[in-house]
N, CA, C and O atoms as a Tripos MOL2 file, in Angstrom:
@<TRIPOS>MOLECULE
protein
  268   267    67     0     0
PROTEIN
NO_CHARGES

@<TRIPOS>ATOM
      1 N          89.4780   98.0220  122.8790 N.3       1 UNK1
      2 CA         90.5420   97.0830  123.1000 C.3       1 UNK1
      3 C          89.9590   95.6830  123.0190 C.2       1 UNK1
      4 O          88.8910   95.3250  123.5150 O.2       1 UNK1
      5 N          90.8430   94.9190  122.3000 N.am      2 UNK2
      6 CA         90.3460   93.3980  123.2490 C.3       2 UNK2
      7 C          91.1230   92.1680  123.4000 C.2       2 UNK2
      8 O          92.0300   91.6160  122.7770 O.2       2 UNK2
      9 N          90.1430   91.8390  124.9100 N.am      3 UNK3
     10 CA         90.5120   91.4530  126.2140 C.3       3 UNK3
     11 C          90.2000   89.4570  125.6780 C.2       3 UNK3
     12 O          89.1320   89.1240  125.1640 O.2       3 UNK3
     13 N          91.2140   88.5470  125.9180 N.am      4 UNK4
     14 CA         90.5940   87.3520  125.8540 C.3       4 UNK4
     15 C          90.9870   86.7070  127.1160 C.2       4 UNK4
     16 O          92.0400   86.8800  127.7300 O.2       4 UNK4
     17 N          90.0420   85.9720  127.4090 N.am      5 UNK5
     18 CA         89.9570   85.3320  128.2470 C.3       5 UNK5
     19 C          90.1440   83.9400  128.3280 C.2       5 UNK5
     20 O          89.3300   83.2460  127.7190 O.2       5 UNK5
     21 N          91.2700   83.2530  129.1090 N.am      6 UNK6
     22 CA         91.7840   81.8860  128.3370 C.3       6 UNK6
     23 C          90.3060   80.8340  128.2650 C.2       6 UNK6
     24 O          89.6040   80.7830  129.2750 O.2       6 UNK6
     25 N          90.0510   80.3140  127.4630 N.am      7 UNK7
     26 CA         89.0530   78.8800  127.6430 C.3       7 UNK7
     27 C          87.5340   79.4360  127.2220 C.2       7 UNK7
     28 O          86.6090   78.7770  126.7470 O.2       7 UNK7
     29 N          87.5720   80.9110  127.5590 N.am      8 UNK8
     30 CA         86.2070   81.8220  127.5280 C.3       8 UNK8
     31 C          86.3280   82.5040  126.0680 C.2       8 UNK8
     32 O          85.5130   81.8180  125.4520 O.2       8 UNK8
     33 N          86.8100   83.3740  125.1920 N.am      9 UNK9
     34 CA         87.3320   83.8430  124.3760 C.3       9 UNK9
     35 C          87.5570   84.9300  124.3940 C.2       9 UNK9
     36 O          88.0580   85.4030  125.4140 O.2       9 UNK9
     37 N          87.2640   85.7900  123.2230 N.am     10 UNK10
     38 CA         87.6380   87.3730  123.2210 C.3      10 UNK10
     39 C          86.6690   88.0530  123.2750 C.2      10 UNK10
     40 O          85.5670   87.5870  122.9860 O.2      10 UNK10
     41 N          86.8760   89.6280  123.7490 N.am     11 UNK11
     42 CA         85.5740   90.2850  123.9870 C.3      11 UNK11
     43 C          86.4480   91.9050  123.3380 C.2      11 UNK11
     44 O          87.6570   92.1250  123.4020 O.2      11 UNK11
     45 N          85.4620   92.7520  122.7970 N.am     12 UNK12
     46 CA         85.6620   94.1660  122.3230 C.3      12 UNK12
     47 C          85.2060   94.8070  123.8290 C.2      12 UNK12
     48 O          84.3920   94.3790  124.6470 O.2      12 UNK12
     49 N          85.6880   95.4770  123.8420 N.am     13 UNK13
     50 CA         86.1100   96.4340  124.9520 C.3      13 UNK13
     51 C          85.8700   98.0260  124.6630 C.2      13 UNK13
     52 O          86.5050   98.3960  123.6750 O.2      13 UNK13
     53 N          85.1370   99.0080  125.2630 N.am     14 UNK14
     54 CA         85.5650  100.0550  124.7630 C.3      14 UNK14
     55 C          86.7540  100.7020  125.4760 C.2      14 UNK14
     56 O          87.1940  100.3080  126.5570 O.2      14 UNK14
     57 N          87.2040  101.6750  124.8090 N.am     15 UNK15
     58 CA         88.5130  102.1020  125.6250 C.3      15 UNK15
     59 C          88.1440  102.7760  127.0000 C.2      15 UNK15
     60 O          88.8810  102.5770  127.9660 O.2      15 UNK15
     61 N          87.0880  103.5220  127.1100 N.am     16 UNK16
     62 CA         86.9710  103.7000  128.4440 C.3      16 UNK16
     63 C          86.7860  103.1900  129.3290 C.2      16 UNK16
     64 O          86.5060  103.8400  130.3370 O.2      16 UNK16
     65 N          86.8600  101.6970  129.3670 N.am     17 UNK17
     66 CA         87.1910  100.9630  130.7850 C.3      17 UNK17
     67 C          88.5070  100.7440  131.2770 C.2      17 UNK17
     68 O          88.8420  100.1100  132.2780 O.2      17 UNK17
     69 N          89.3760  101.4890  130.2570 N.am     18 UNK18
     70 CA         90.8470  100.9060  130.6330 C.3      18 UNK18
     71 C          90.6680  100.6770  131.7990 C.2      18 UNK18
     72 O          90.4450   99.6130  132.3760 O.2      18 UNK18
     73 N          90.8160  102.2060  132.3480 N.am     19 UNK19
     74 CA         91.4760  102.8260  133.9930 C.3      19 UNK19
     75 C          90.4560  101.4180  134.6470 C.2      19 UNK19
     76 O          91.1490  100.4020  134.5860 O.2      19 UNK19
     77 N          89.4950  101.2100  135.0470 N.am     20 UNK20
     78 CA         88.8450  100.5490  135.4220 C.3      20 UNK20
     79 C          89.2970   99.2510  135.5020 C.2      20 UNK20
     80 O          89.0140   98.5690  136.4870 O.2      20 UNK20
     81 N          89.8920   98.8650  134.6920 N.am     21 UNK21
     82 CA         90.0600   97.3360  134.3210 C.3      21 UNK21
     83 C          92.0890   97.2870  134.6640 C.2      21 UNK21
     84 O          92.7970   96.3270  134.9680 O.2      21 UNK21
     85 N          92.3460   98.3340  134.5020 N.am     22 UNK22
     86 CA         94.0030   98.6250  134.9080 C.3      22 UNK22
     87 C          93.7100   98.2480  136.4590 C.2      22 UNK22
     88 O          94.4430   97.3440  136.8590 O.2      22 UNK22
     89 N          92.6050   98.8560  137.6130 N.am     23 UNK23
     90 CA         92.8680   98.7790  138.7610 C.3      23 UNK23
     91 C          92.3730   97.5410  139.2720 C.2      23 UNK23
     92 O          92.7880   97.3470  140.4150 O.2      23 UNK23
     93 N          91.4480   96.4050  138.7250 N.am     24 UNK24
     94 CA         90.9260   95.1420  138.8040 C.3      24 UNK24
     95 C          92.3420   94.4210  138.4960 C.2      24 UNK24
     96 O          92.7710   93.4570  139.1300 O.2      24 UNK24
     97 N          92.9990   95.0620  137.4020 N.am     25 UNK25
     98 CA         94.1230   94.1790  137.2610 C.3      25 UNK25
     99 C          95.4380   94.1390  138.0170 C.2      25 UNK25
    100 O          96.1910   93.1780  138.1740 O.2      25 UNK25
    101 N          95.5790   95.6630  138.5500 N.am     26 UNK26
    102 CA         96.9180   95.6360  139.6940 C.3      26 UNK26
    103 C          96.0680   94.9890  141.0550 C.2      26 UNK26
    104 O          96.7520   94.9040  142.0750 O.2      26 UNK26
    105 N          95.0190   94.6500  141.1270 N.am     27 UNK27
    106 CA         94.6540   93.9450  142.5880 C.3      27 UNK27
    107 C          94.9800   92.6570  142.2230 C.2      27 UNK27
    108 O          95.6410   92.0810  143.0880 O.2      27 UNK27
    109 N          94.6870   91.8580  141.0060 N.am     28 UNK28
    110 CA         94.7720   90.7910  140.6340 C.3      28 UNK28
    111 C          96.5320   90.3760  140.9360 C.2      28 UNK28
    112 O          96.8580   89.3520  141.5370 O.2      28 UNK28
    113 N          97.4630   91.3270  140.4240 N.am     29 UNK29
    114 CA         98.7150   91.4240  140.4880 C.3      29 UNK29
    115 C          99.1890   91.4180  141.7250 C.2      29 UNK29
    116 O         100.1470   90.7140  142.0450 O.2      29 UNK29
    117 N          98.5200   92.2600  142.6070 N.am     30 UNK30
    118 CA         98.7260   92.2420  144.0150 C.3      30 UNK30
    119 C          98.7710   90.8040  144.5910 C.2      30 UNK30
    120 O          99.7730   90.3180  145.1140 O.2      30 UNK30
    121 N          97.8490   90.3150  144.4740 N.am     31 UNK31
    122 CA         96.9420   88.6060  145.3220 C.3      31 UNK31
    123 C          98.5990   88.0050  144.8800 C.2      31 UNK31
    124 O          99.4880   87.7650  145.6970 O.2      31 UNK31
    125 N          98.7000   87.8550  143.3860 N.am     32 UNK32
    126 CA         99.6100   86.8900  143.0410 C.3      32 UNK32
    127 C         100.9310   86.9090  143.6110 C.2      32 UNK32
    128 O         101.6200   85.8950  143.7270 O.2      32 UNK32
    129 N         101.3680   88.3350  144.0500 N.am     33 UNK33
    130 CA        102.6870   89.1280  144.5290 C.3      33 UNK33
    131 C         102.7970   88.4140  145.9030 C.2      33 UNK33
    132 O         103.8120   87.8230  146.2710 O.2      33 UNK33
    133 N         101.6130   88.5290  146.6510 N.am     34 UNK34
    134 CA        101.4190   88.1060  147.8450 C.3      34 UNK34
    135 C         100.7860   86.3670  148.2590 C.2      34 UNK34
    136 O         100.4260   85.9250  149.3500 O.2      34 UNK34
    137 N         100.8260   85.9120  147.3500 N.am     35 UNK35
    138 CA        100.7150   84.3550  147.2060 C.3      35 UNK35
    139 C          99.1950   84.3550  148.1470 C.2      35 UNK35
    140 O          99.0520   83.5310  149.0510 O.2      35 UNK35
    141 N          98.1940   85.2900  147.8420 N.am     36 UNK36
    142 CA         96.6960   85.3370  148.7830 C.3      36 UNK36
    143 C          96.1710   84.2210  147.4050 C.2      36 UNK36
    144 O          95.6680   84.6640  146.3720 O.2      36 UNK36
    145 N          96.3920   82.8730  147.6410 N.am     37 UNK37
    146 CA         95.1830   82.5630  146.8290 C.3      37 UNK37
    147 C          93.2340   82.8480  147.1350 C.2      37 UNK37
    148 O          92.2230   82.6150  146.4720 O.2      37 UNK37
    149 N          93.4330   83.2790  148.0960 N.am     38 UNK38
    150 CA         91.6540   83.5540  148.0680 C.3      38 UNK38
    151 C          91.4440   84.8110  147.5650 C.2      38 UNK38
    152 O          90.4130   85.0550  146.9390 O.2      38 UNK38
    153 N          92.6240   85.9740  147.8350 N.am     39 UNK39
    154 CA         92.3570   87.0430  147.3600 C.3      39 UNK39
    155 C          92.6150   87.3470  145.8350 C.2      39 UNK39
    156 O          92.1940   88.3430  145.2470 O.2      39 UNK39
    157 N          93.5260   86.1320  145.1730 N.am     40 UNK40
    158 CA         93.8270   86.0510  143.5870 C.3      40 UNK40
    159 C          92.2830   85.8590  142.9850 C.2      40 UNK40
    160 O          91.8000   86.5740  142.1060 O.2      40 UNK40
    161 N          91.4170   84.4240  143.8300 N.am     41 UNK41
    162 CA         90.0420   83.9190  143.0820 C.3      41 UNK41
    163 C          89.3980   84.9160  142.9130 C.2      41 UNK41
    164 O          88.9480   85.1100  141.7840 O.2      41 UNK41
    165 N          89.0960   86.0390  144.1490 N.am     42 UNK42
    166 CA         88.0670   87.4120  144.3290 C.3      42 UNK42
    167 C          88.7740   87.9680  143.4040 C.2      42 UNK42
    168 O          88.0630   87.8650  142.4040 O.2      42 UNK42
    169 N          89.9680   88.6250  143.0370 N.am     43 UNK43
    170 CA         90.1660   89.3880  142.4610 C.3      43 UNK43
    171 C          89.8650   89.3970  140.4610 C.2      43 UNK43
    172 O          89.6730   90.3640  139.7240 O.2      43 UNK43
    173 N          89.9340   88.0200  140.1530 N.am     44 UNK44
    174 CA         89.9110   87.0350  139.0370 C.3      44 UNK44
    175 C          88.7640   87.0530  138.5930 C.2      44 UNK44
    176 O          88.5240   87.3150  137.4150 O.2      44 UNK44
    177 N          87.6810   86.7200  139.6530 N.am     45 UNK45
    178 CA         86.5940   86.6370  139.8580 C.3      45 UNK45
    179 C          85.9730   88.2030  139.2900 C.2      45 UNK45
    180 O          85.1210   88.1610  138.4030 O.2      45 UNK45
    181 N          86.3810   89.4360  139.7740 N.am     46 UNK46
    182 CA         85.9820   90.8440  140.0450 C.3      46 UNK46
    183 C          86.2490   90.8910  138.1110 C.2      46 UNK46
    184 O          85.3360   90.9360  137.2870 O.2      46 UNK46
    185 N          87.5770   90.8650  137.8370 N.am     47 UNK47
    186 CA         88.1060   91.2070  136.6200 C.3      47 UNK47
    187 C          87.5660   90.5480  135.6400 C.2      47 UNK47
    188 O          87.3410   91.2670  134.6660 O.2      47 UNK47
    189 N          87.1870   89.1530  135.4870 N.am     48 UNK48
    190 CA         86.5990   88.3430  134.3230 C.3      48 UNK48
    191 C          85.0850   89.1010  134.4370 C.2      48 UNK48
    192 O          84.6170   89.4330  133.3480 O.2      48 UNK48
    193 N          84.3230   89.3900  135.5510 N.am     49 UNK49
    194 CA         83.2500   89.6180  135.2710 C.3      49 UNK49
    195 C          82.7620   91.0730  134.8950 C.2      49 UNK49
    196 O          81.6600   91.4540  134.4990 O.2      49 UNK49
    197 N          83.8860   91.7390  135.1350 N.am     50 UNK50
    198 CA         83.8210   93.2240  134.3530 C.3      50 UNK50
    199 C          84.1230   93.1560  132.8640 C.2      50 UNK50
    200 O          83.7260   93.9900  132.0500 O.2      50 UNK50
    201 N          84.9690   91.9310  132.5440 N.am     51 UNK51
    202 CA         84.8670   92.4470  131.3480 C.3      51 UNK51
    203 C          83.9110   91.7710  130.1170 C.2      51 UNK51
    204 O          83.7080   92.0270  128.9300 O.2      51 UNK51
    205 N          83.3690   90.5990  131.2500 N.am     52 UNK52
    206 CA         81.9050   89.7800  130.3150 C.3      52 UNK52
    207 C          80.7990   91.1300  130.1750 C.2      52 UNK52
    208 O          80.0760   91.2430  129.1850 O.2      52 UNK52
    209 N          80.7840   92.2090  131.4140 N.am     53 UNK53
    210 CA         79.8140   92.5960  131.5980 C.3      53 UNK53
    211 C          79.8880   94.1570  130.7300 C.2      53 UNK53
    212 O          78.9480   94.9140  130.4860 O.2      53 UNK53
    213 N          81.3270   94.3160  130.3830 N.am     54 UNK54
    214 CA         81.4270   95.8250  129.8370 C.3      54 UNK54
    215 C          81.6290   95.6090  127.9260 C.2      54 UNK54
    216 O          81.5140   96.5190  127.1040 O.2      54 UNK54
    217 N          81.9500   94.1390  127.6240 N.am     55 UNK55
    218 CA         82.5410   93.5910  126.2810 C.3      55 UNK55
    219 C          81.4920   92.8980  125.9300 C.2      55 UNK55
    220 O          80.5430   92.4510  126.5750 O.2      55 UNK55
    221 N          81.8940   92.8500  124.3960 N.am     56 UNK56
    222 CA         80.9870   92.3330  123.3020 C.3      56 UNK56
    223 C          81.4110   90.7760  123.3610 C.2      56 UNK56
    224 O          82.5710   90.8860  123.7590 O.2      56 UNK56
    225 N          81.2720   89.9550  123.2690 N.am     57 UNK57
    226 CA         81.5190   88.7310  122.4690 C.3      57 UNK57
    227 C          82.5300   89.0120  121.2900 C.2      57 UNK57
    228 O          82.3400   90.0470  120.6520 O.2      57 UNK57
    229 N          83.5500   88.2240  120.9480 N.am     58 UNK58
    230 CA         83.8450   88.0610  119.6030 C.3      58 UNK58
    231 C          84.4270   86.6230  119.1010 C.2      58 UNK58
    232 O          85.1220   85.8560  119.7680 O.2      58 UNK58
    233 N          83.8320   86.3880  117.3450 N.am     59 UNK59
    234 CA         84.1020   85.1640  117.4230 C.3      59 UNK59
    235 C          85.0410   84.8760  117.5080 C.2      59 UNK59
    236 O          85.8180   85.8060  117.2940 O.2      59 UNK59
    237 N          85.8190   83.3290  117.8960 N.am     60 UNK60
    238 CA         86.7430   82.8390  118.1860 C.3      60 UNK60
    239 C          87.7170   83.1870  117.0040 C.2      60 UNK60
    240 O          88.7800   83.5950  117.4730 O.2      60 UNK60
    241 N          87.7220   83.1650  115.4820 N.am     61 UNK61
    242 CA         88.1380   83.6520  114.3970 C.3      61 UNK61
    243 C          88.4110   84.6300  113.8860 C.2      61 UNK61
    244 O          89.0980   84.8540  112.8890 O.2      61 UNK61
    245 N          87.5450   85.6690  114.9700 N.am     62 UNK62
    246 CA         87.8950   86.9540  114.7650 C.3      62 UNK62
    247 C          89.4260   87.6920  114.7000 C.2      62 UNK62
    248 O          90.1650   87.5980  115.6800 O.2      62 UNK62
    249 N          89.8140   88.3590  113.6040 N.am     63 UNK63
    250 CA         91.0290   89.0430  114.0140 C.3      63 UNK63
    251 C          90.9810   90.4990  114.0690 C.2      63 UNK63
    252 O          91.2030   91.1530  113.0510 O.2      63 UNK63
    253 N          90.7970   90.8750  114.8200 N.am     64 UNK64
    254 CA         90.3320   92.8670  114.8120 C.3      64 UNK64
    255 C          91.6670   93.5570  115.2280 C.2      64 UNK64
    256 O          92.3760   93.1530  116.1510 O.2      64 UNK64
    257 N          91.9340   94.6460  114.4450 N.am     65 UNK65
    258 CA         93.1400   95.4010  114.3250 C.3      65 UNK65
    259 C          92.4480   96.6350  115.1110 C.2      65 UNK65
    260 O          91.3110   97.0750  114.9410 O.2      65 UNK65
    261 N          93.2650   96.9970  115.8570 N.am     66 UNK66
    262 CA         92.9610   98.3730  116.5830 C.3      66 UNK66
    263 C          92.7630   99.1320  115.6200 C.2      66 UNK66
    264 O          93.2040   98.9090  114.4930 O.2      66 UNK66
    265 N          91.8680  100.4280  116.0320 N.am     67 UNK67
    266 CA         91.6230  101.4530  114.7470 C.3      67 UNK67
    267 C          92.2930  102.5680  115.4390 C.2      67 UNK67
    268 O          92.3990  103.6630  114.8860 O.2      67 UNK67
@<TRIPOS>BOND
     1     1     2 1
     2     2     3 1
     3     3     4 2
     4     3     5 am
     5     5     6 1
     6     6     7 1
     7     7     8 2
     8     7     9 am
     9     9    10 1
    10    10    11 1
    11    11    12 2
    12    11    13 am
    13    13    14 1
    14    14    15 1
    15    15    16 2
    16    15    17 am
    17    17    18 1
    18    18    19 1
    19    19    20 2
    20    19    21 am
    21    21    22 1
    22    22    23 1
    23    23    24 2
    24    23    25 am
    25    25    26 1
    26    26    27 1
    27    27    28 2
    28    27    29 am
    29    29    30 1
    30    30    31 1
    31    31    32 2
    32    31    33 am
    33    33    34 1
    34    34    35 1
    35    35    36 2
    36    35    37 am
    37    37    38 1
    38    38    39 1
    39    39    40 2
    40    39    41 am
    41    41    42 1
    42    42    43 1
    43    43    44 2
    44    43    45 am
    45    45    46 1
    46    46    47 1
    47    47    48 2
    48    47    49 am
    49    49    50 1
    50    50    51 1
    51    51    52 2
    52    51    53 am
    53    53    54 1
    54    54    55 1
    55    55    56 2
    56    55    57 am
    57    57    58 1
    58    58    59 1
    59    59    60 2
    60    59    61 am
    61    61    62 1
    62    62    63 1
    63    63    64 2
    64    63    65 am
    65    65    66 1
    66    66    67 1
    67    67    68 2
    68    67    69 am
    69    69    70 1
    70    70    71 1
    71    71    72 2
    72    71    73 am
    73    73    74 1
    74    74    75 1
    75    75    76 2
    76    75    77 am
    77    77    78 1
    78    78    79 1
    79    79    80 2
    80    79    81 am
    81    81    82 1
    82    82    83 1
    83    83    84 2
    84    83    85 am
    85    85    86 1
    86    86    87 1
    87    87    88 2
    88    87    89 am
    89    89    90 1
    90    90    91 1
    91    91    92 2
    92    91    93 am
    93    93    94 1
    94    94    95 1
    95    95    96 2
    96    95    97 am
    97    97    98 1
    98    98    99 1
    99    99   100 2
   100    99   101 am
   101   101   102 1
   102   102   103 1
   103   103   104 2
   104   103   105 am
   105   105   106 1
   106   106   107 1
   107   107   108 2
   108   107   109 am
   109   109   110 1
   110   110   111 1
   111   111   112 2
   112   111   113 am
   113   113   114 1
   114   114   115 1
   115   115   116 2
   116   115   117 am
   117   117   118 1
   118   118   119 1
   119   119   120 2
   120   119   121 am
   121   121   122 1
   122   122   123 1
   123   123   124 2
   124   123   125 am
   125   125   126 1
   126   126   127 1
   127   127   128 2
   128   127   129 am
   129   129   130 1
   130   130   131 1
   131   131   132 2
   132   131   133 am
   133   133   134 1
   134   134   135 1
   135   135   136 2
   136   135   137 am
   137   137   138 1
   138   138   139 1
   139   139   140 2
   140   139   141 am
   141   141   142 1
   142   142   143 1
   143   143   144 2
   144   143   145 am
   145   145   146 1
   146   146   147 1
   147   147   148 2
   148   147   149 am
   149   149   150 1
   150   150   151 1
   151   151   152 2
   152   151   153 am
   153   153   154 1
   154   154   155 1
   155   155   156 2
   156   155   157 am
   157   157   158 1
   158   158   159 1
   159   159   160 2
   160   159   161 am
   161   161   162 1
   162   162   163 1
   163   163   164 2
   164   163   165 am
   165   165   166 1
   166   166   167 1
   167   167   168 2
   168   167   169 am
   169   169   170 1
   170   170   171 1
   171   171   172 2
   172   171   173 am
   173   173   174 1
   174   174   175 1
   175   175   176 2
   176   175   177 am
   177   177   178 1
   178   178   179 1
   179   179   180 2
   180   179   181 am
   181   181   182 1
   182   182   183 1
   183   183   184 2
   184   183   185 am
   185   185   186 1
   186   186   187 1
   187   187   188 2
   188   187   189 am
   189   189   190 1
   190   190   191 1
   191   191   192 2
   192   191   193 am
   193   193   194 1
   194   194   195 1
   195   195   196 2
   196   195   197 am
   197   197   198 1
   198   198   199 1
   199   199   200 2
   200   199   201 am
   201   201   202 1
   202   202   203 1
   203   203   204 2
   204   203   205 am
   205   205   206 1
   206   206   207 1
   207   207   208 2
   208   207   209 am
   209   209   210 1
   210   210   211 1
   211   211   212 2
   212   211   213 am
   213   213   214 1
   214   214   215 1
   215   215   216 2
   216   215   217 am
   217   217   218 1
   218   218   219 1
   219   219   220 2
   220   219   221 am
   221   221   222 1
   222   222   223 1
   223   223   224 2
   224   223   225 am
   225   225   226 1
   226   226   227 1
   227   227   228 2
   228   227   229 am
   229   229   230 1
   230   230   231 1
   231   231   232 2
   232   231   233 am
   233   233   234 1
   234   234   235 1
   235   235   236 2
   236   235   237 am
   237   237   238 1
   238   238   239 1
   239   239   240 2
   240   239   241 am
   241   241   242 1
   242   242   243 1
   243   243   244 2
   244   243   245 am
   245   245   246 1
   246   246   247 1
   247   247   248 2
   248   247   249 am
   249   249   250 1
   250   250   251 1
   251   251   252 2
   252   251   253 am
   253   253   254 1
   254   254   255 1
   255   255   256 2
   256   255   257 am
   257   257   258 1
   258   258   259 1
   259   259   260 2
   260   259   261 am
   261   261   262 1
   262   262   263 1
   263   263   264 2
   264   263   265 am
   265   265   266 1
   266   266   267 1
   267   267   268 2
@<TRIPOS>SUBSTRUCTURE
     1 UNK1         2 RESIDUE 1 A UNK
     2 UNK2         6 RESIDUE 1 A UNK
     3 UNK3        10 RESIDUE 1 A UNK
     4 UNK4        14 RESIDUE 1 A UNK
     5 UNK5        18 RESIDUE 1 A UNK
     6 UNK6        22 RESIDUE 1 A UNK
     7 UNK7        26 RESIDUE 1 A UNK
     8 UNK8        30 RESIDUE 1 A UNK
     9 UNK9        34 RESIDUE 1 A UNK
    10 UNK10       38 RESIDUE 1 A UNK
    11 UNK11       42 RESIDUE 1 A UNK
    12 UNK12       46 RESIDUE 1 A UNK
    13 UNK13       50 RESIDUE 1 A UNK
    14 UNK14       54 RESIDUE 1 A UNK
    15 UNK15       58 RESIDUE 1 A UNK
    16 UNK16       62 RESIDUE 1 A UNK
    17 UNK17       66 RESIDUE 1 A UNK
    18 UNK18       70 RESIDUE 1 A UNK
    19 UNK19       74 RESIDUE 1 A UNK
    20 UNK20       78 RESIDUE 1 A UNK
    21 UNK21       82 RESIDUE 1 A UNK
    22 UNK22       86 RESIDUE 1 A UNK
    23 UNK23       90 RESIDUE 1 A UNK
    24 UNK24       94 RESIDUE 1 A UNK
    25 UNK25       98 RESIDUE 1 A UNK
    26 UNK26      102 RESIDUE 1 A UNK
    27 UNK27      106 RESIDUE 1 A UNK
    28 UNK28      110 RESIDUE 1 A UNK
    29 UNK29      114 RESIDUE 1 A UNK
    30 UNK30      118 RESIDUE 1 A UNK
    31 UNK31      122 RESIDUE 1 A UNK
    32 UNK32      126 RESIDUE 1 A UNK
    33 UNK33      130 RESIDUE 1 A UNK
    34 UNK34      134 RESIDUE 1 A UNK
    35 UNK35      138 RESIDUE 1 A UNK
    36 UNK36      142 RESIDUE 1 A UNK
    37 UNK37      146 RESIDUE 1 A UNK
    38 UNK38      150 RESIDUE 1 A UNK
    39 UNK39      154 RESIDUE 1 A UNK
    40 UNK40      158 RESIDUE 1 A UNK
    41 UNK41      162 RESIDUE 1 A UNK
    42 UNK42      166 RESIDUE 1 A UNK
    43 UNK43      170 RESIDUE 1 A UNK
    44 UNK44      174 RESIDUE 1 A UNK
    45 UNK45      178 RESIDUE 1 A UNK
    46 UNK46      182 RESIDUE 1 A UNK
    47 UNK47      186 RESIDUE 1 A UNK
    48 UNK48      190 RESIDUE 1 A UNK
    49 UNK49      194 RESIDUE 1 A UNK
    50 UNK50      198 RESIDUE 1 A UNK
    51 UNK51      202 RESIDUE 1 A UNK
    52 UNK52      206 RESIDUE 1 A UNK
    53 UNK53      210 RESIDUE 1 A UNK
    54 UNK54      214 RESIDUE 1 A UNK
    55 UNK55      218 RESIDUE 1 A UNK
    56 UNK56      222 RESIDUE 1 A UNK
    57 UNK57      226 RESIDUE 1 A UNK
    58 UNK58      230 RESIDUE 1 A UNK
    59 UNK59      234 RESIDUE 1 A UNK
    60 UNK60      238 RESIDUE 1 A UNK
    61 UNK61      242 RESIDUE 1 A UNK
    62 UNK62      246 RESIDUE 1 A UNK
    63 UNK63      250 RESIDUE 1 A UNK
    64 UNK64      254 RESIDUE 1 A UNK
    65 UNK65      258 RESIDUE 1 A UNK
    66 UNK66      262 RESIDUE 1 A UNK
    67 UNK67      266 RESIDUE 1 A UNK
């Protein structure tokens, strides 16, 4: 899959982080539901860095079509 990140760019993803990155993202959803801004930053925080840490780089020009 891939994931961009506003200001940061895009990253390739393999598909097996969905589930992983689905539950970083309903916490993220949560914080916002519940107006927790400290718990939105942690959660933001948790999710951007899973997916610097599980994704490739891609260039800003890149256009990649799912296969």
């Amino acid at each position: 899959m891939i994931v961009r990140i506003l200001g940061e760019g895009q990253f390739e993803v393999d598909d097996t982080a969905t589930d992983e990155l689905n539950i970083l993202d309903a916490k993220l959803e949560a914080a916002v539901n519940a107006g927790d801004e400290k718990a939105f930053r942690s959660a933001l925080e948790r999710l951007v860095s899973r997916i610097r840490a599980l994704g490739t780089p891609l260039p800003a020009d890149a256009l990649e079509r799912r296969r």
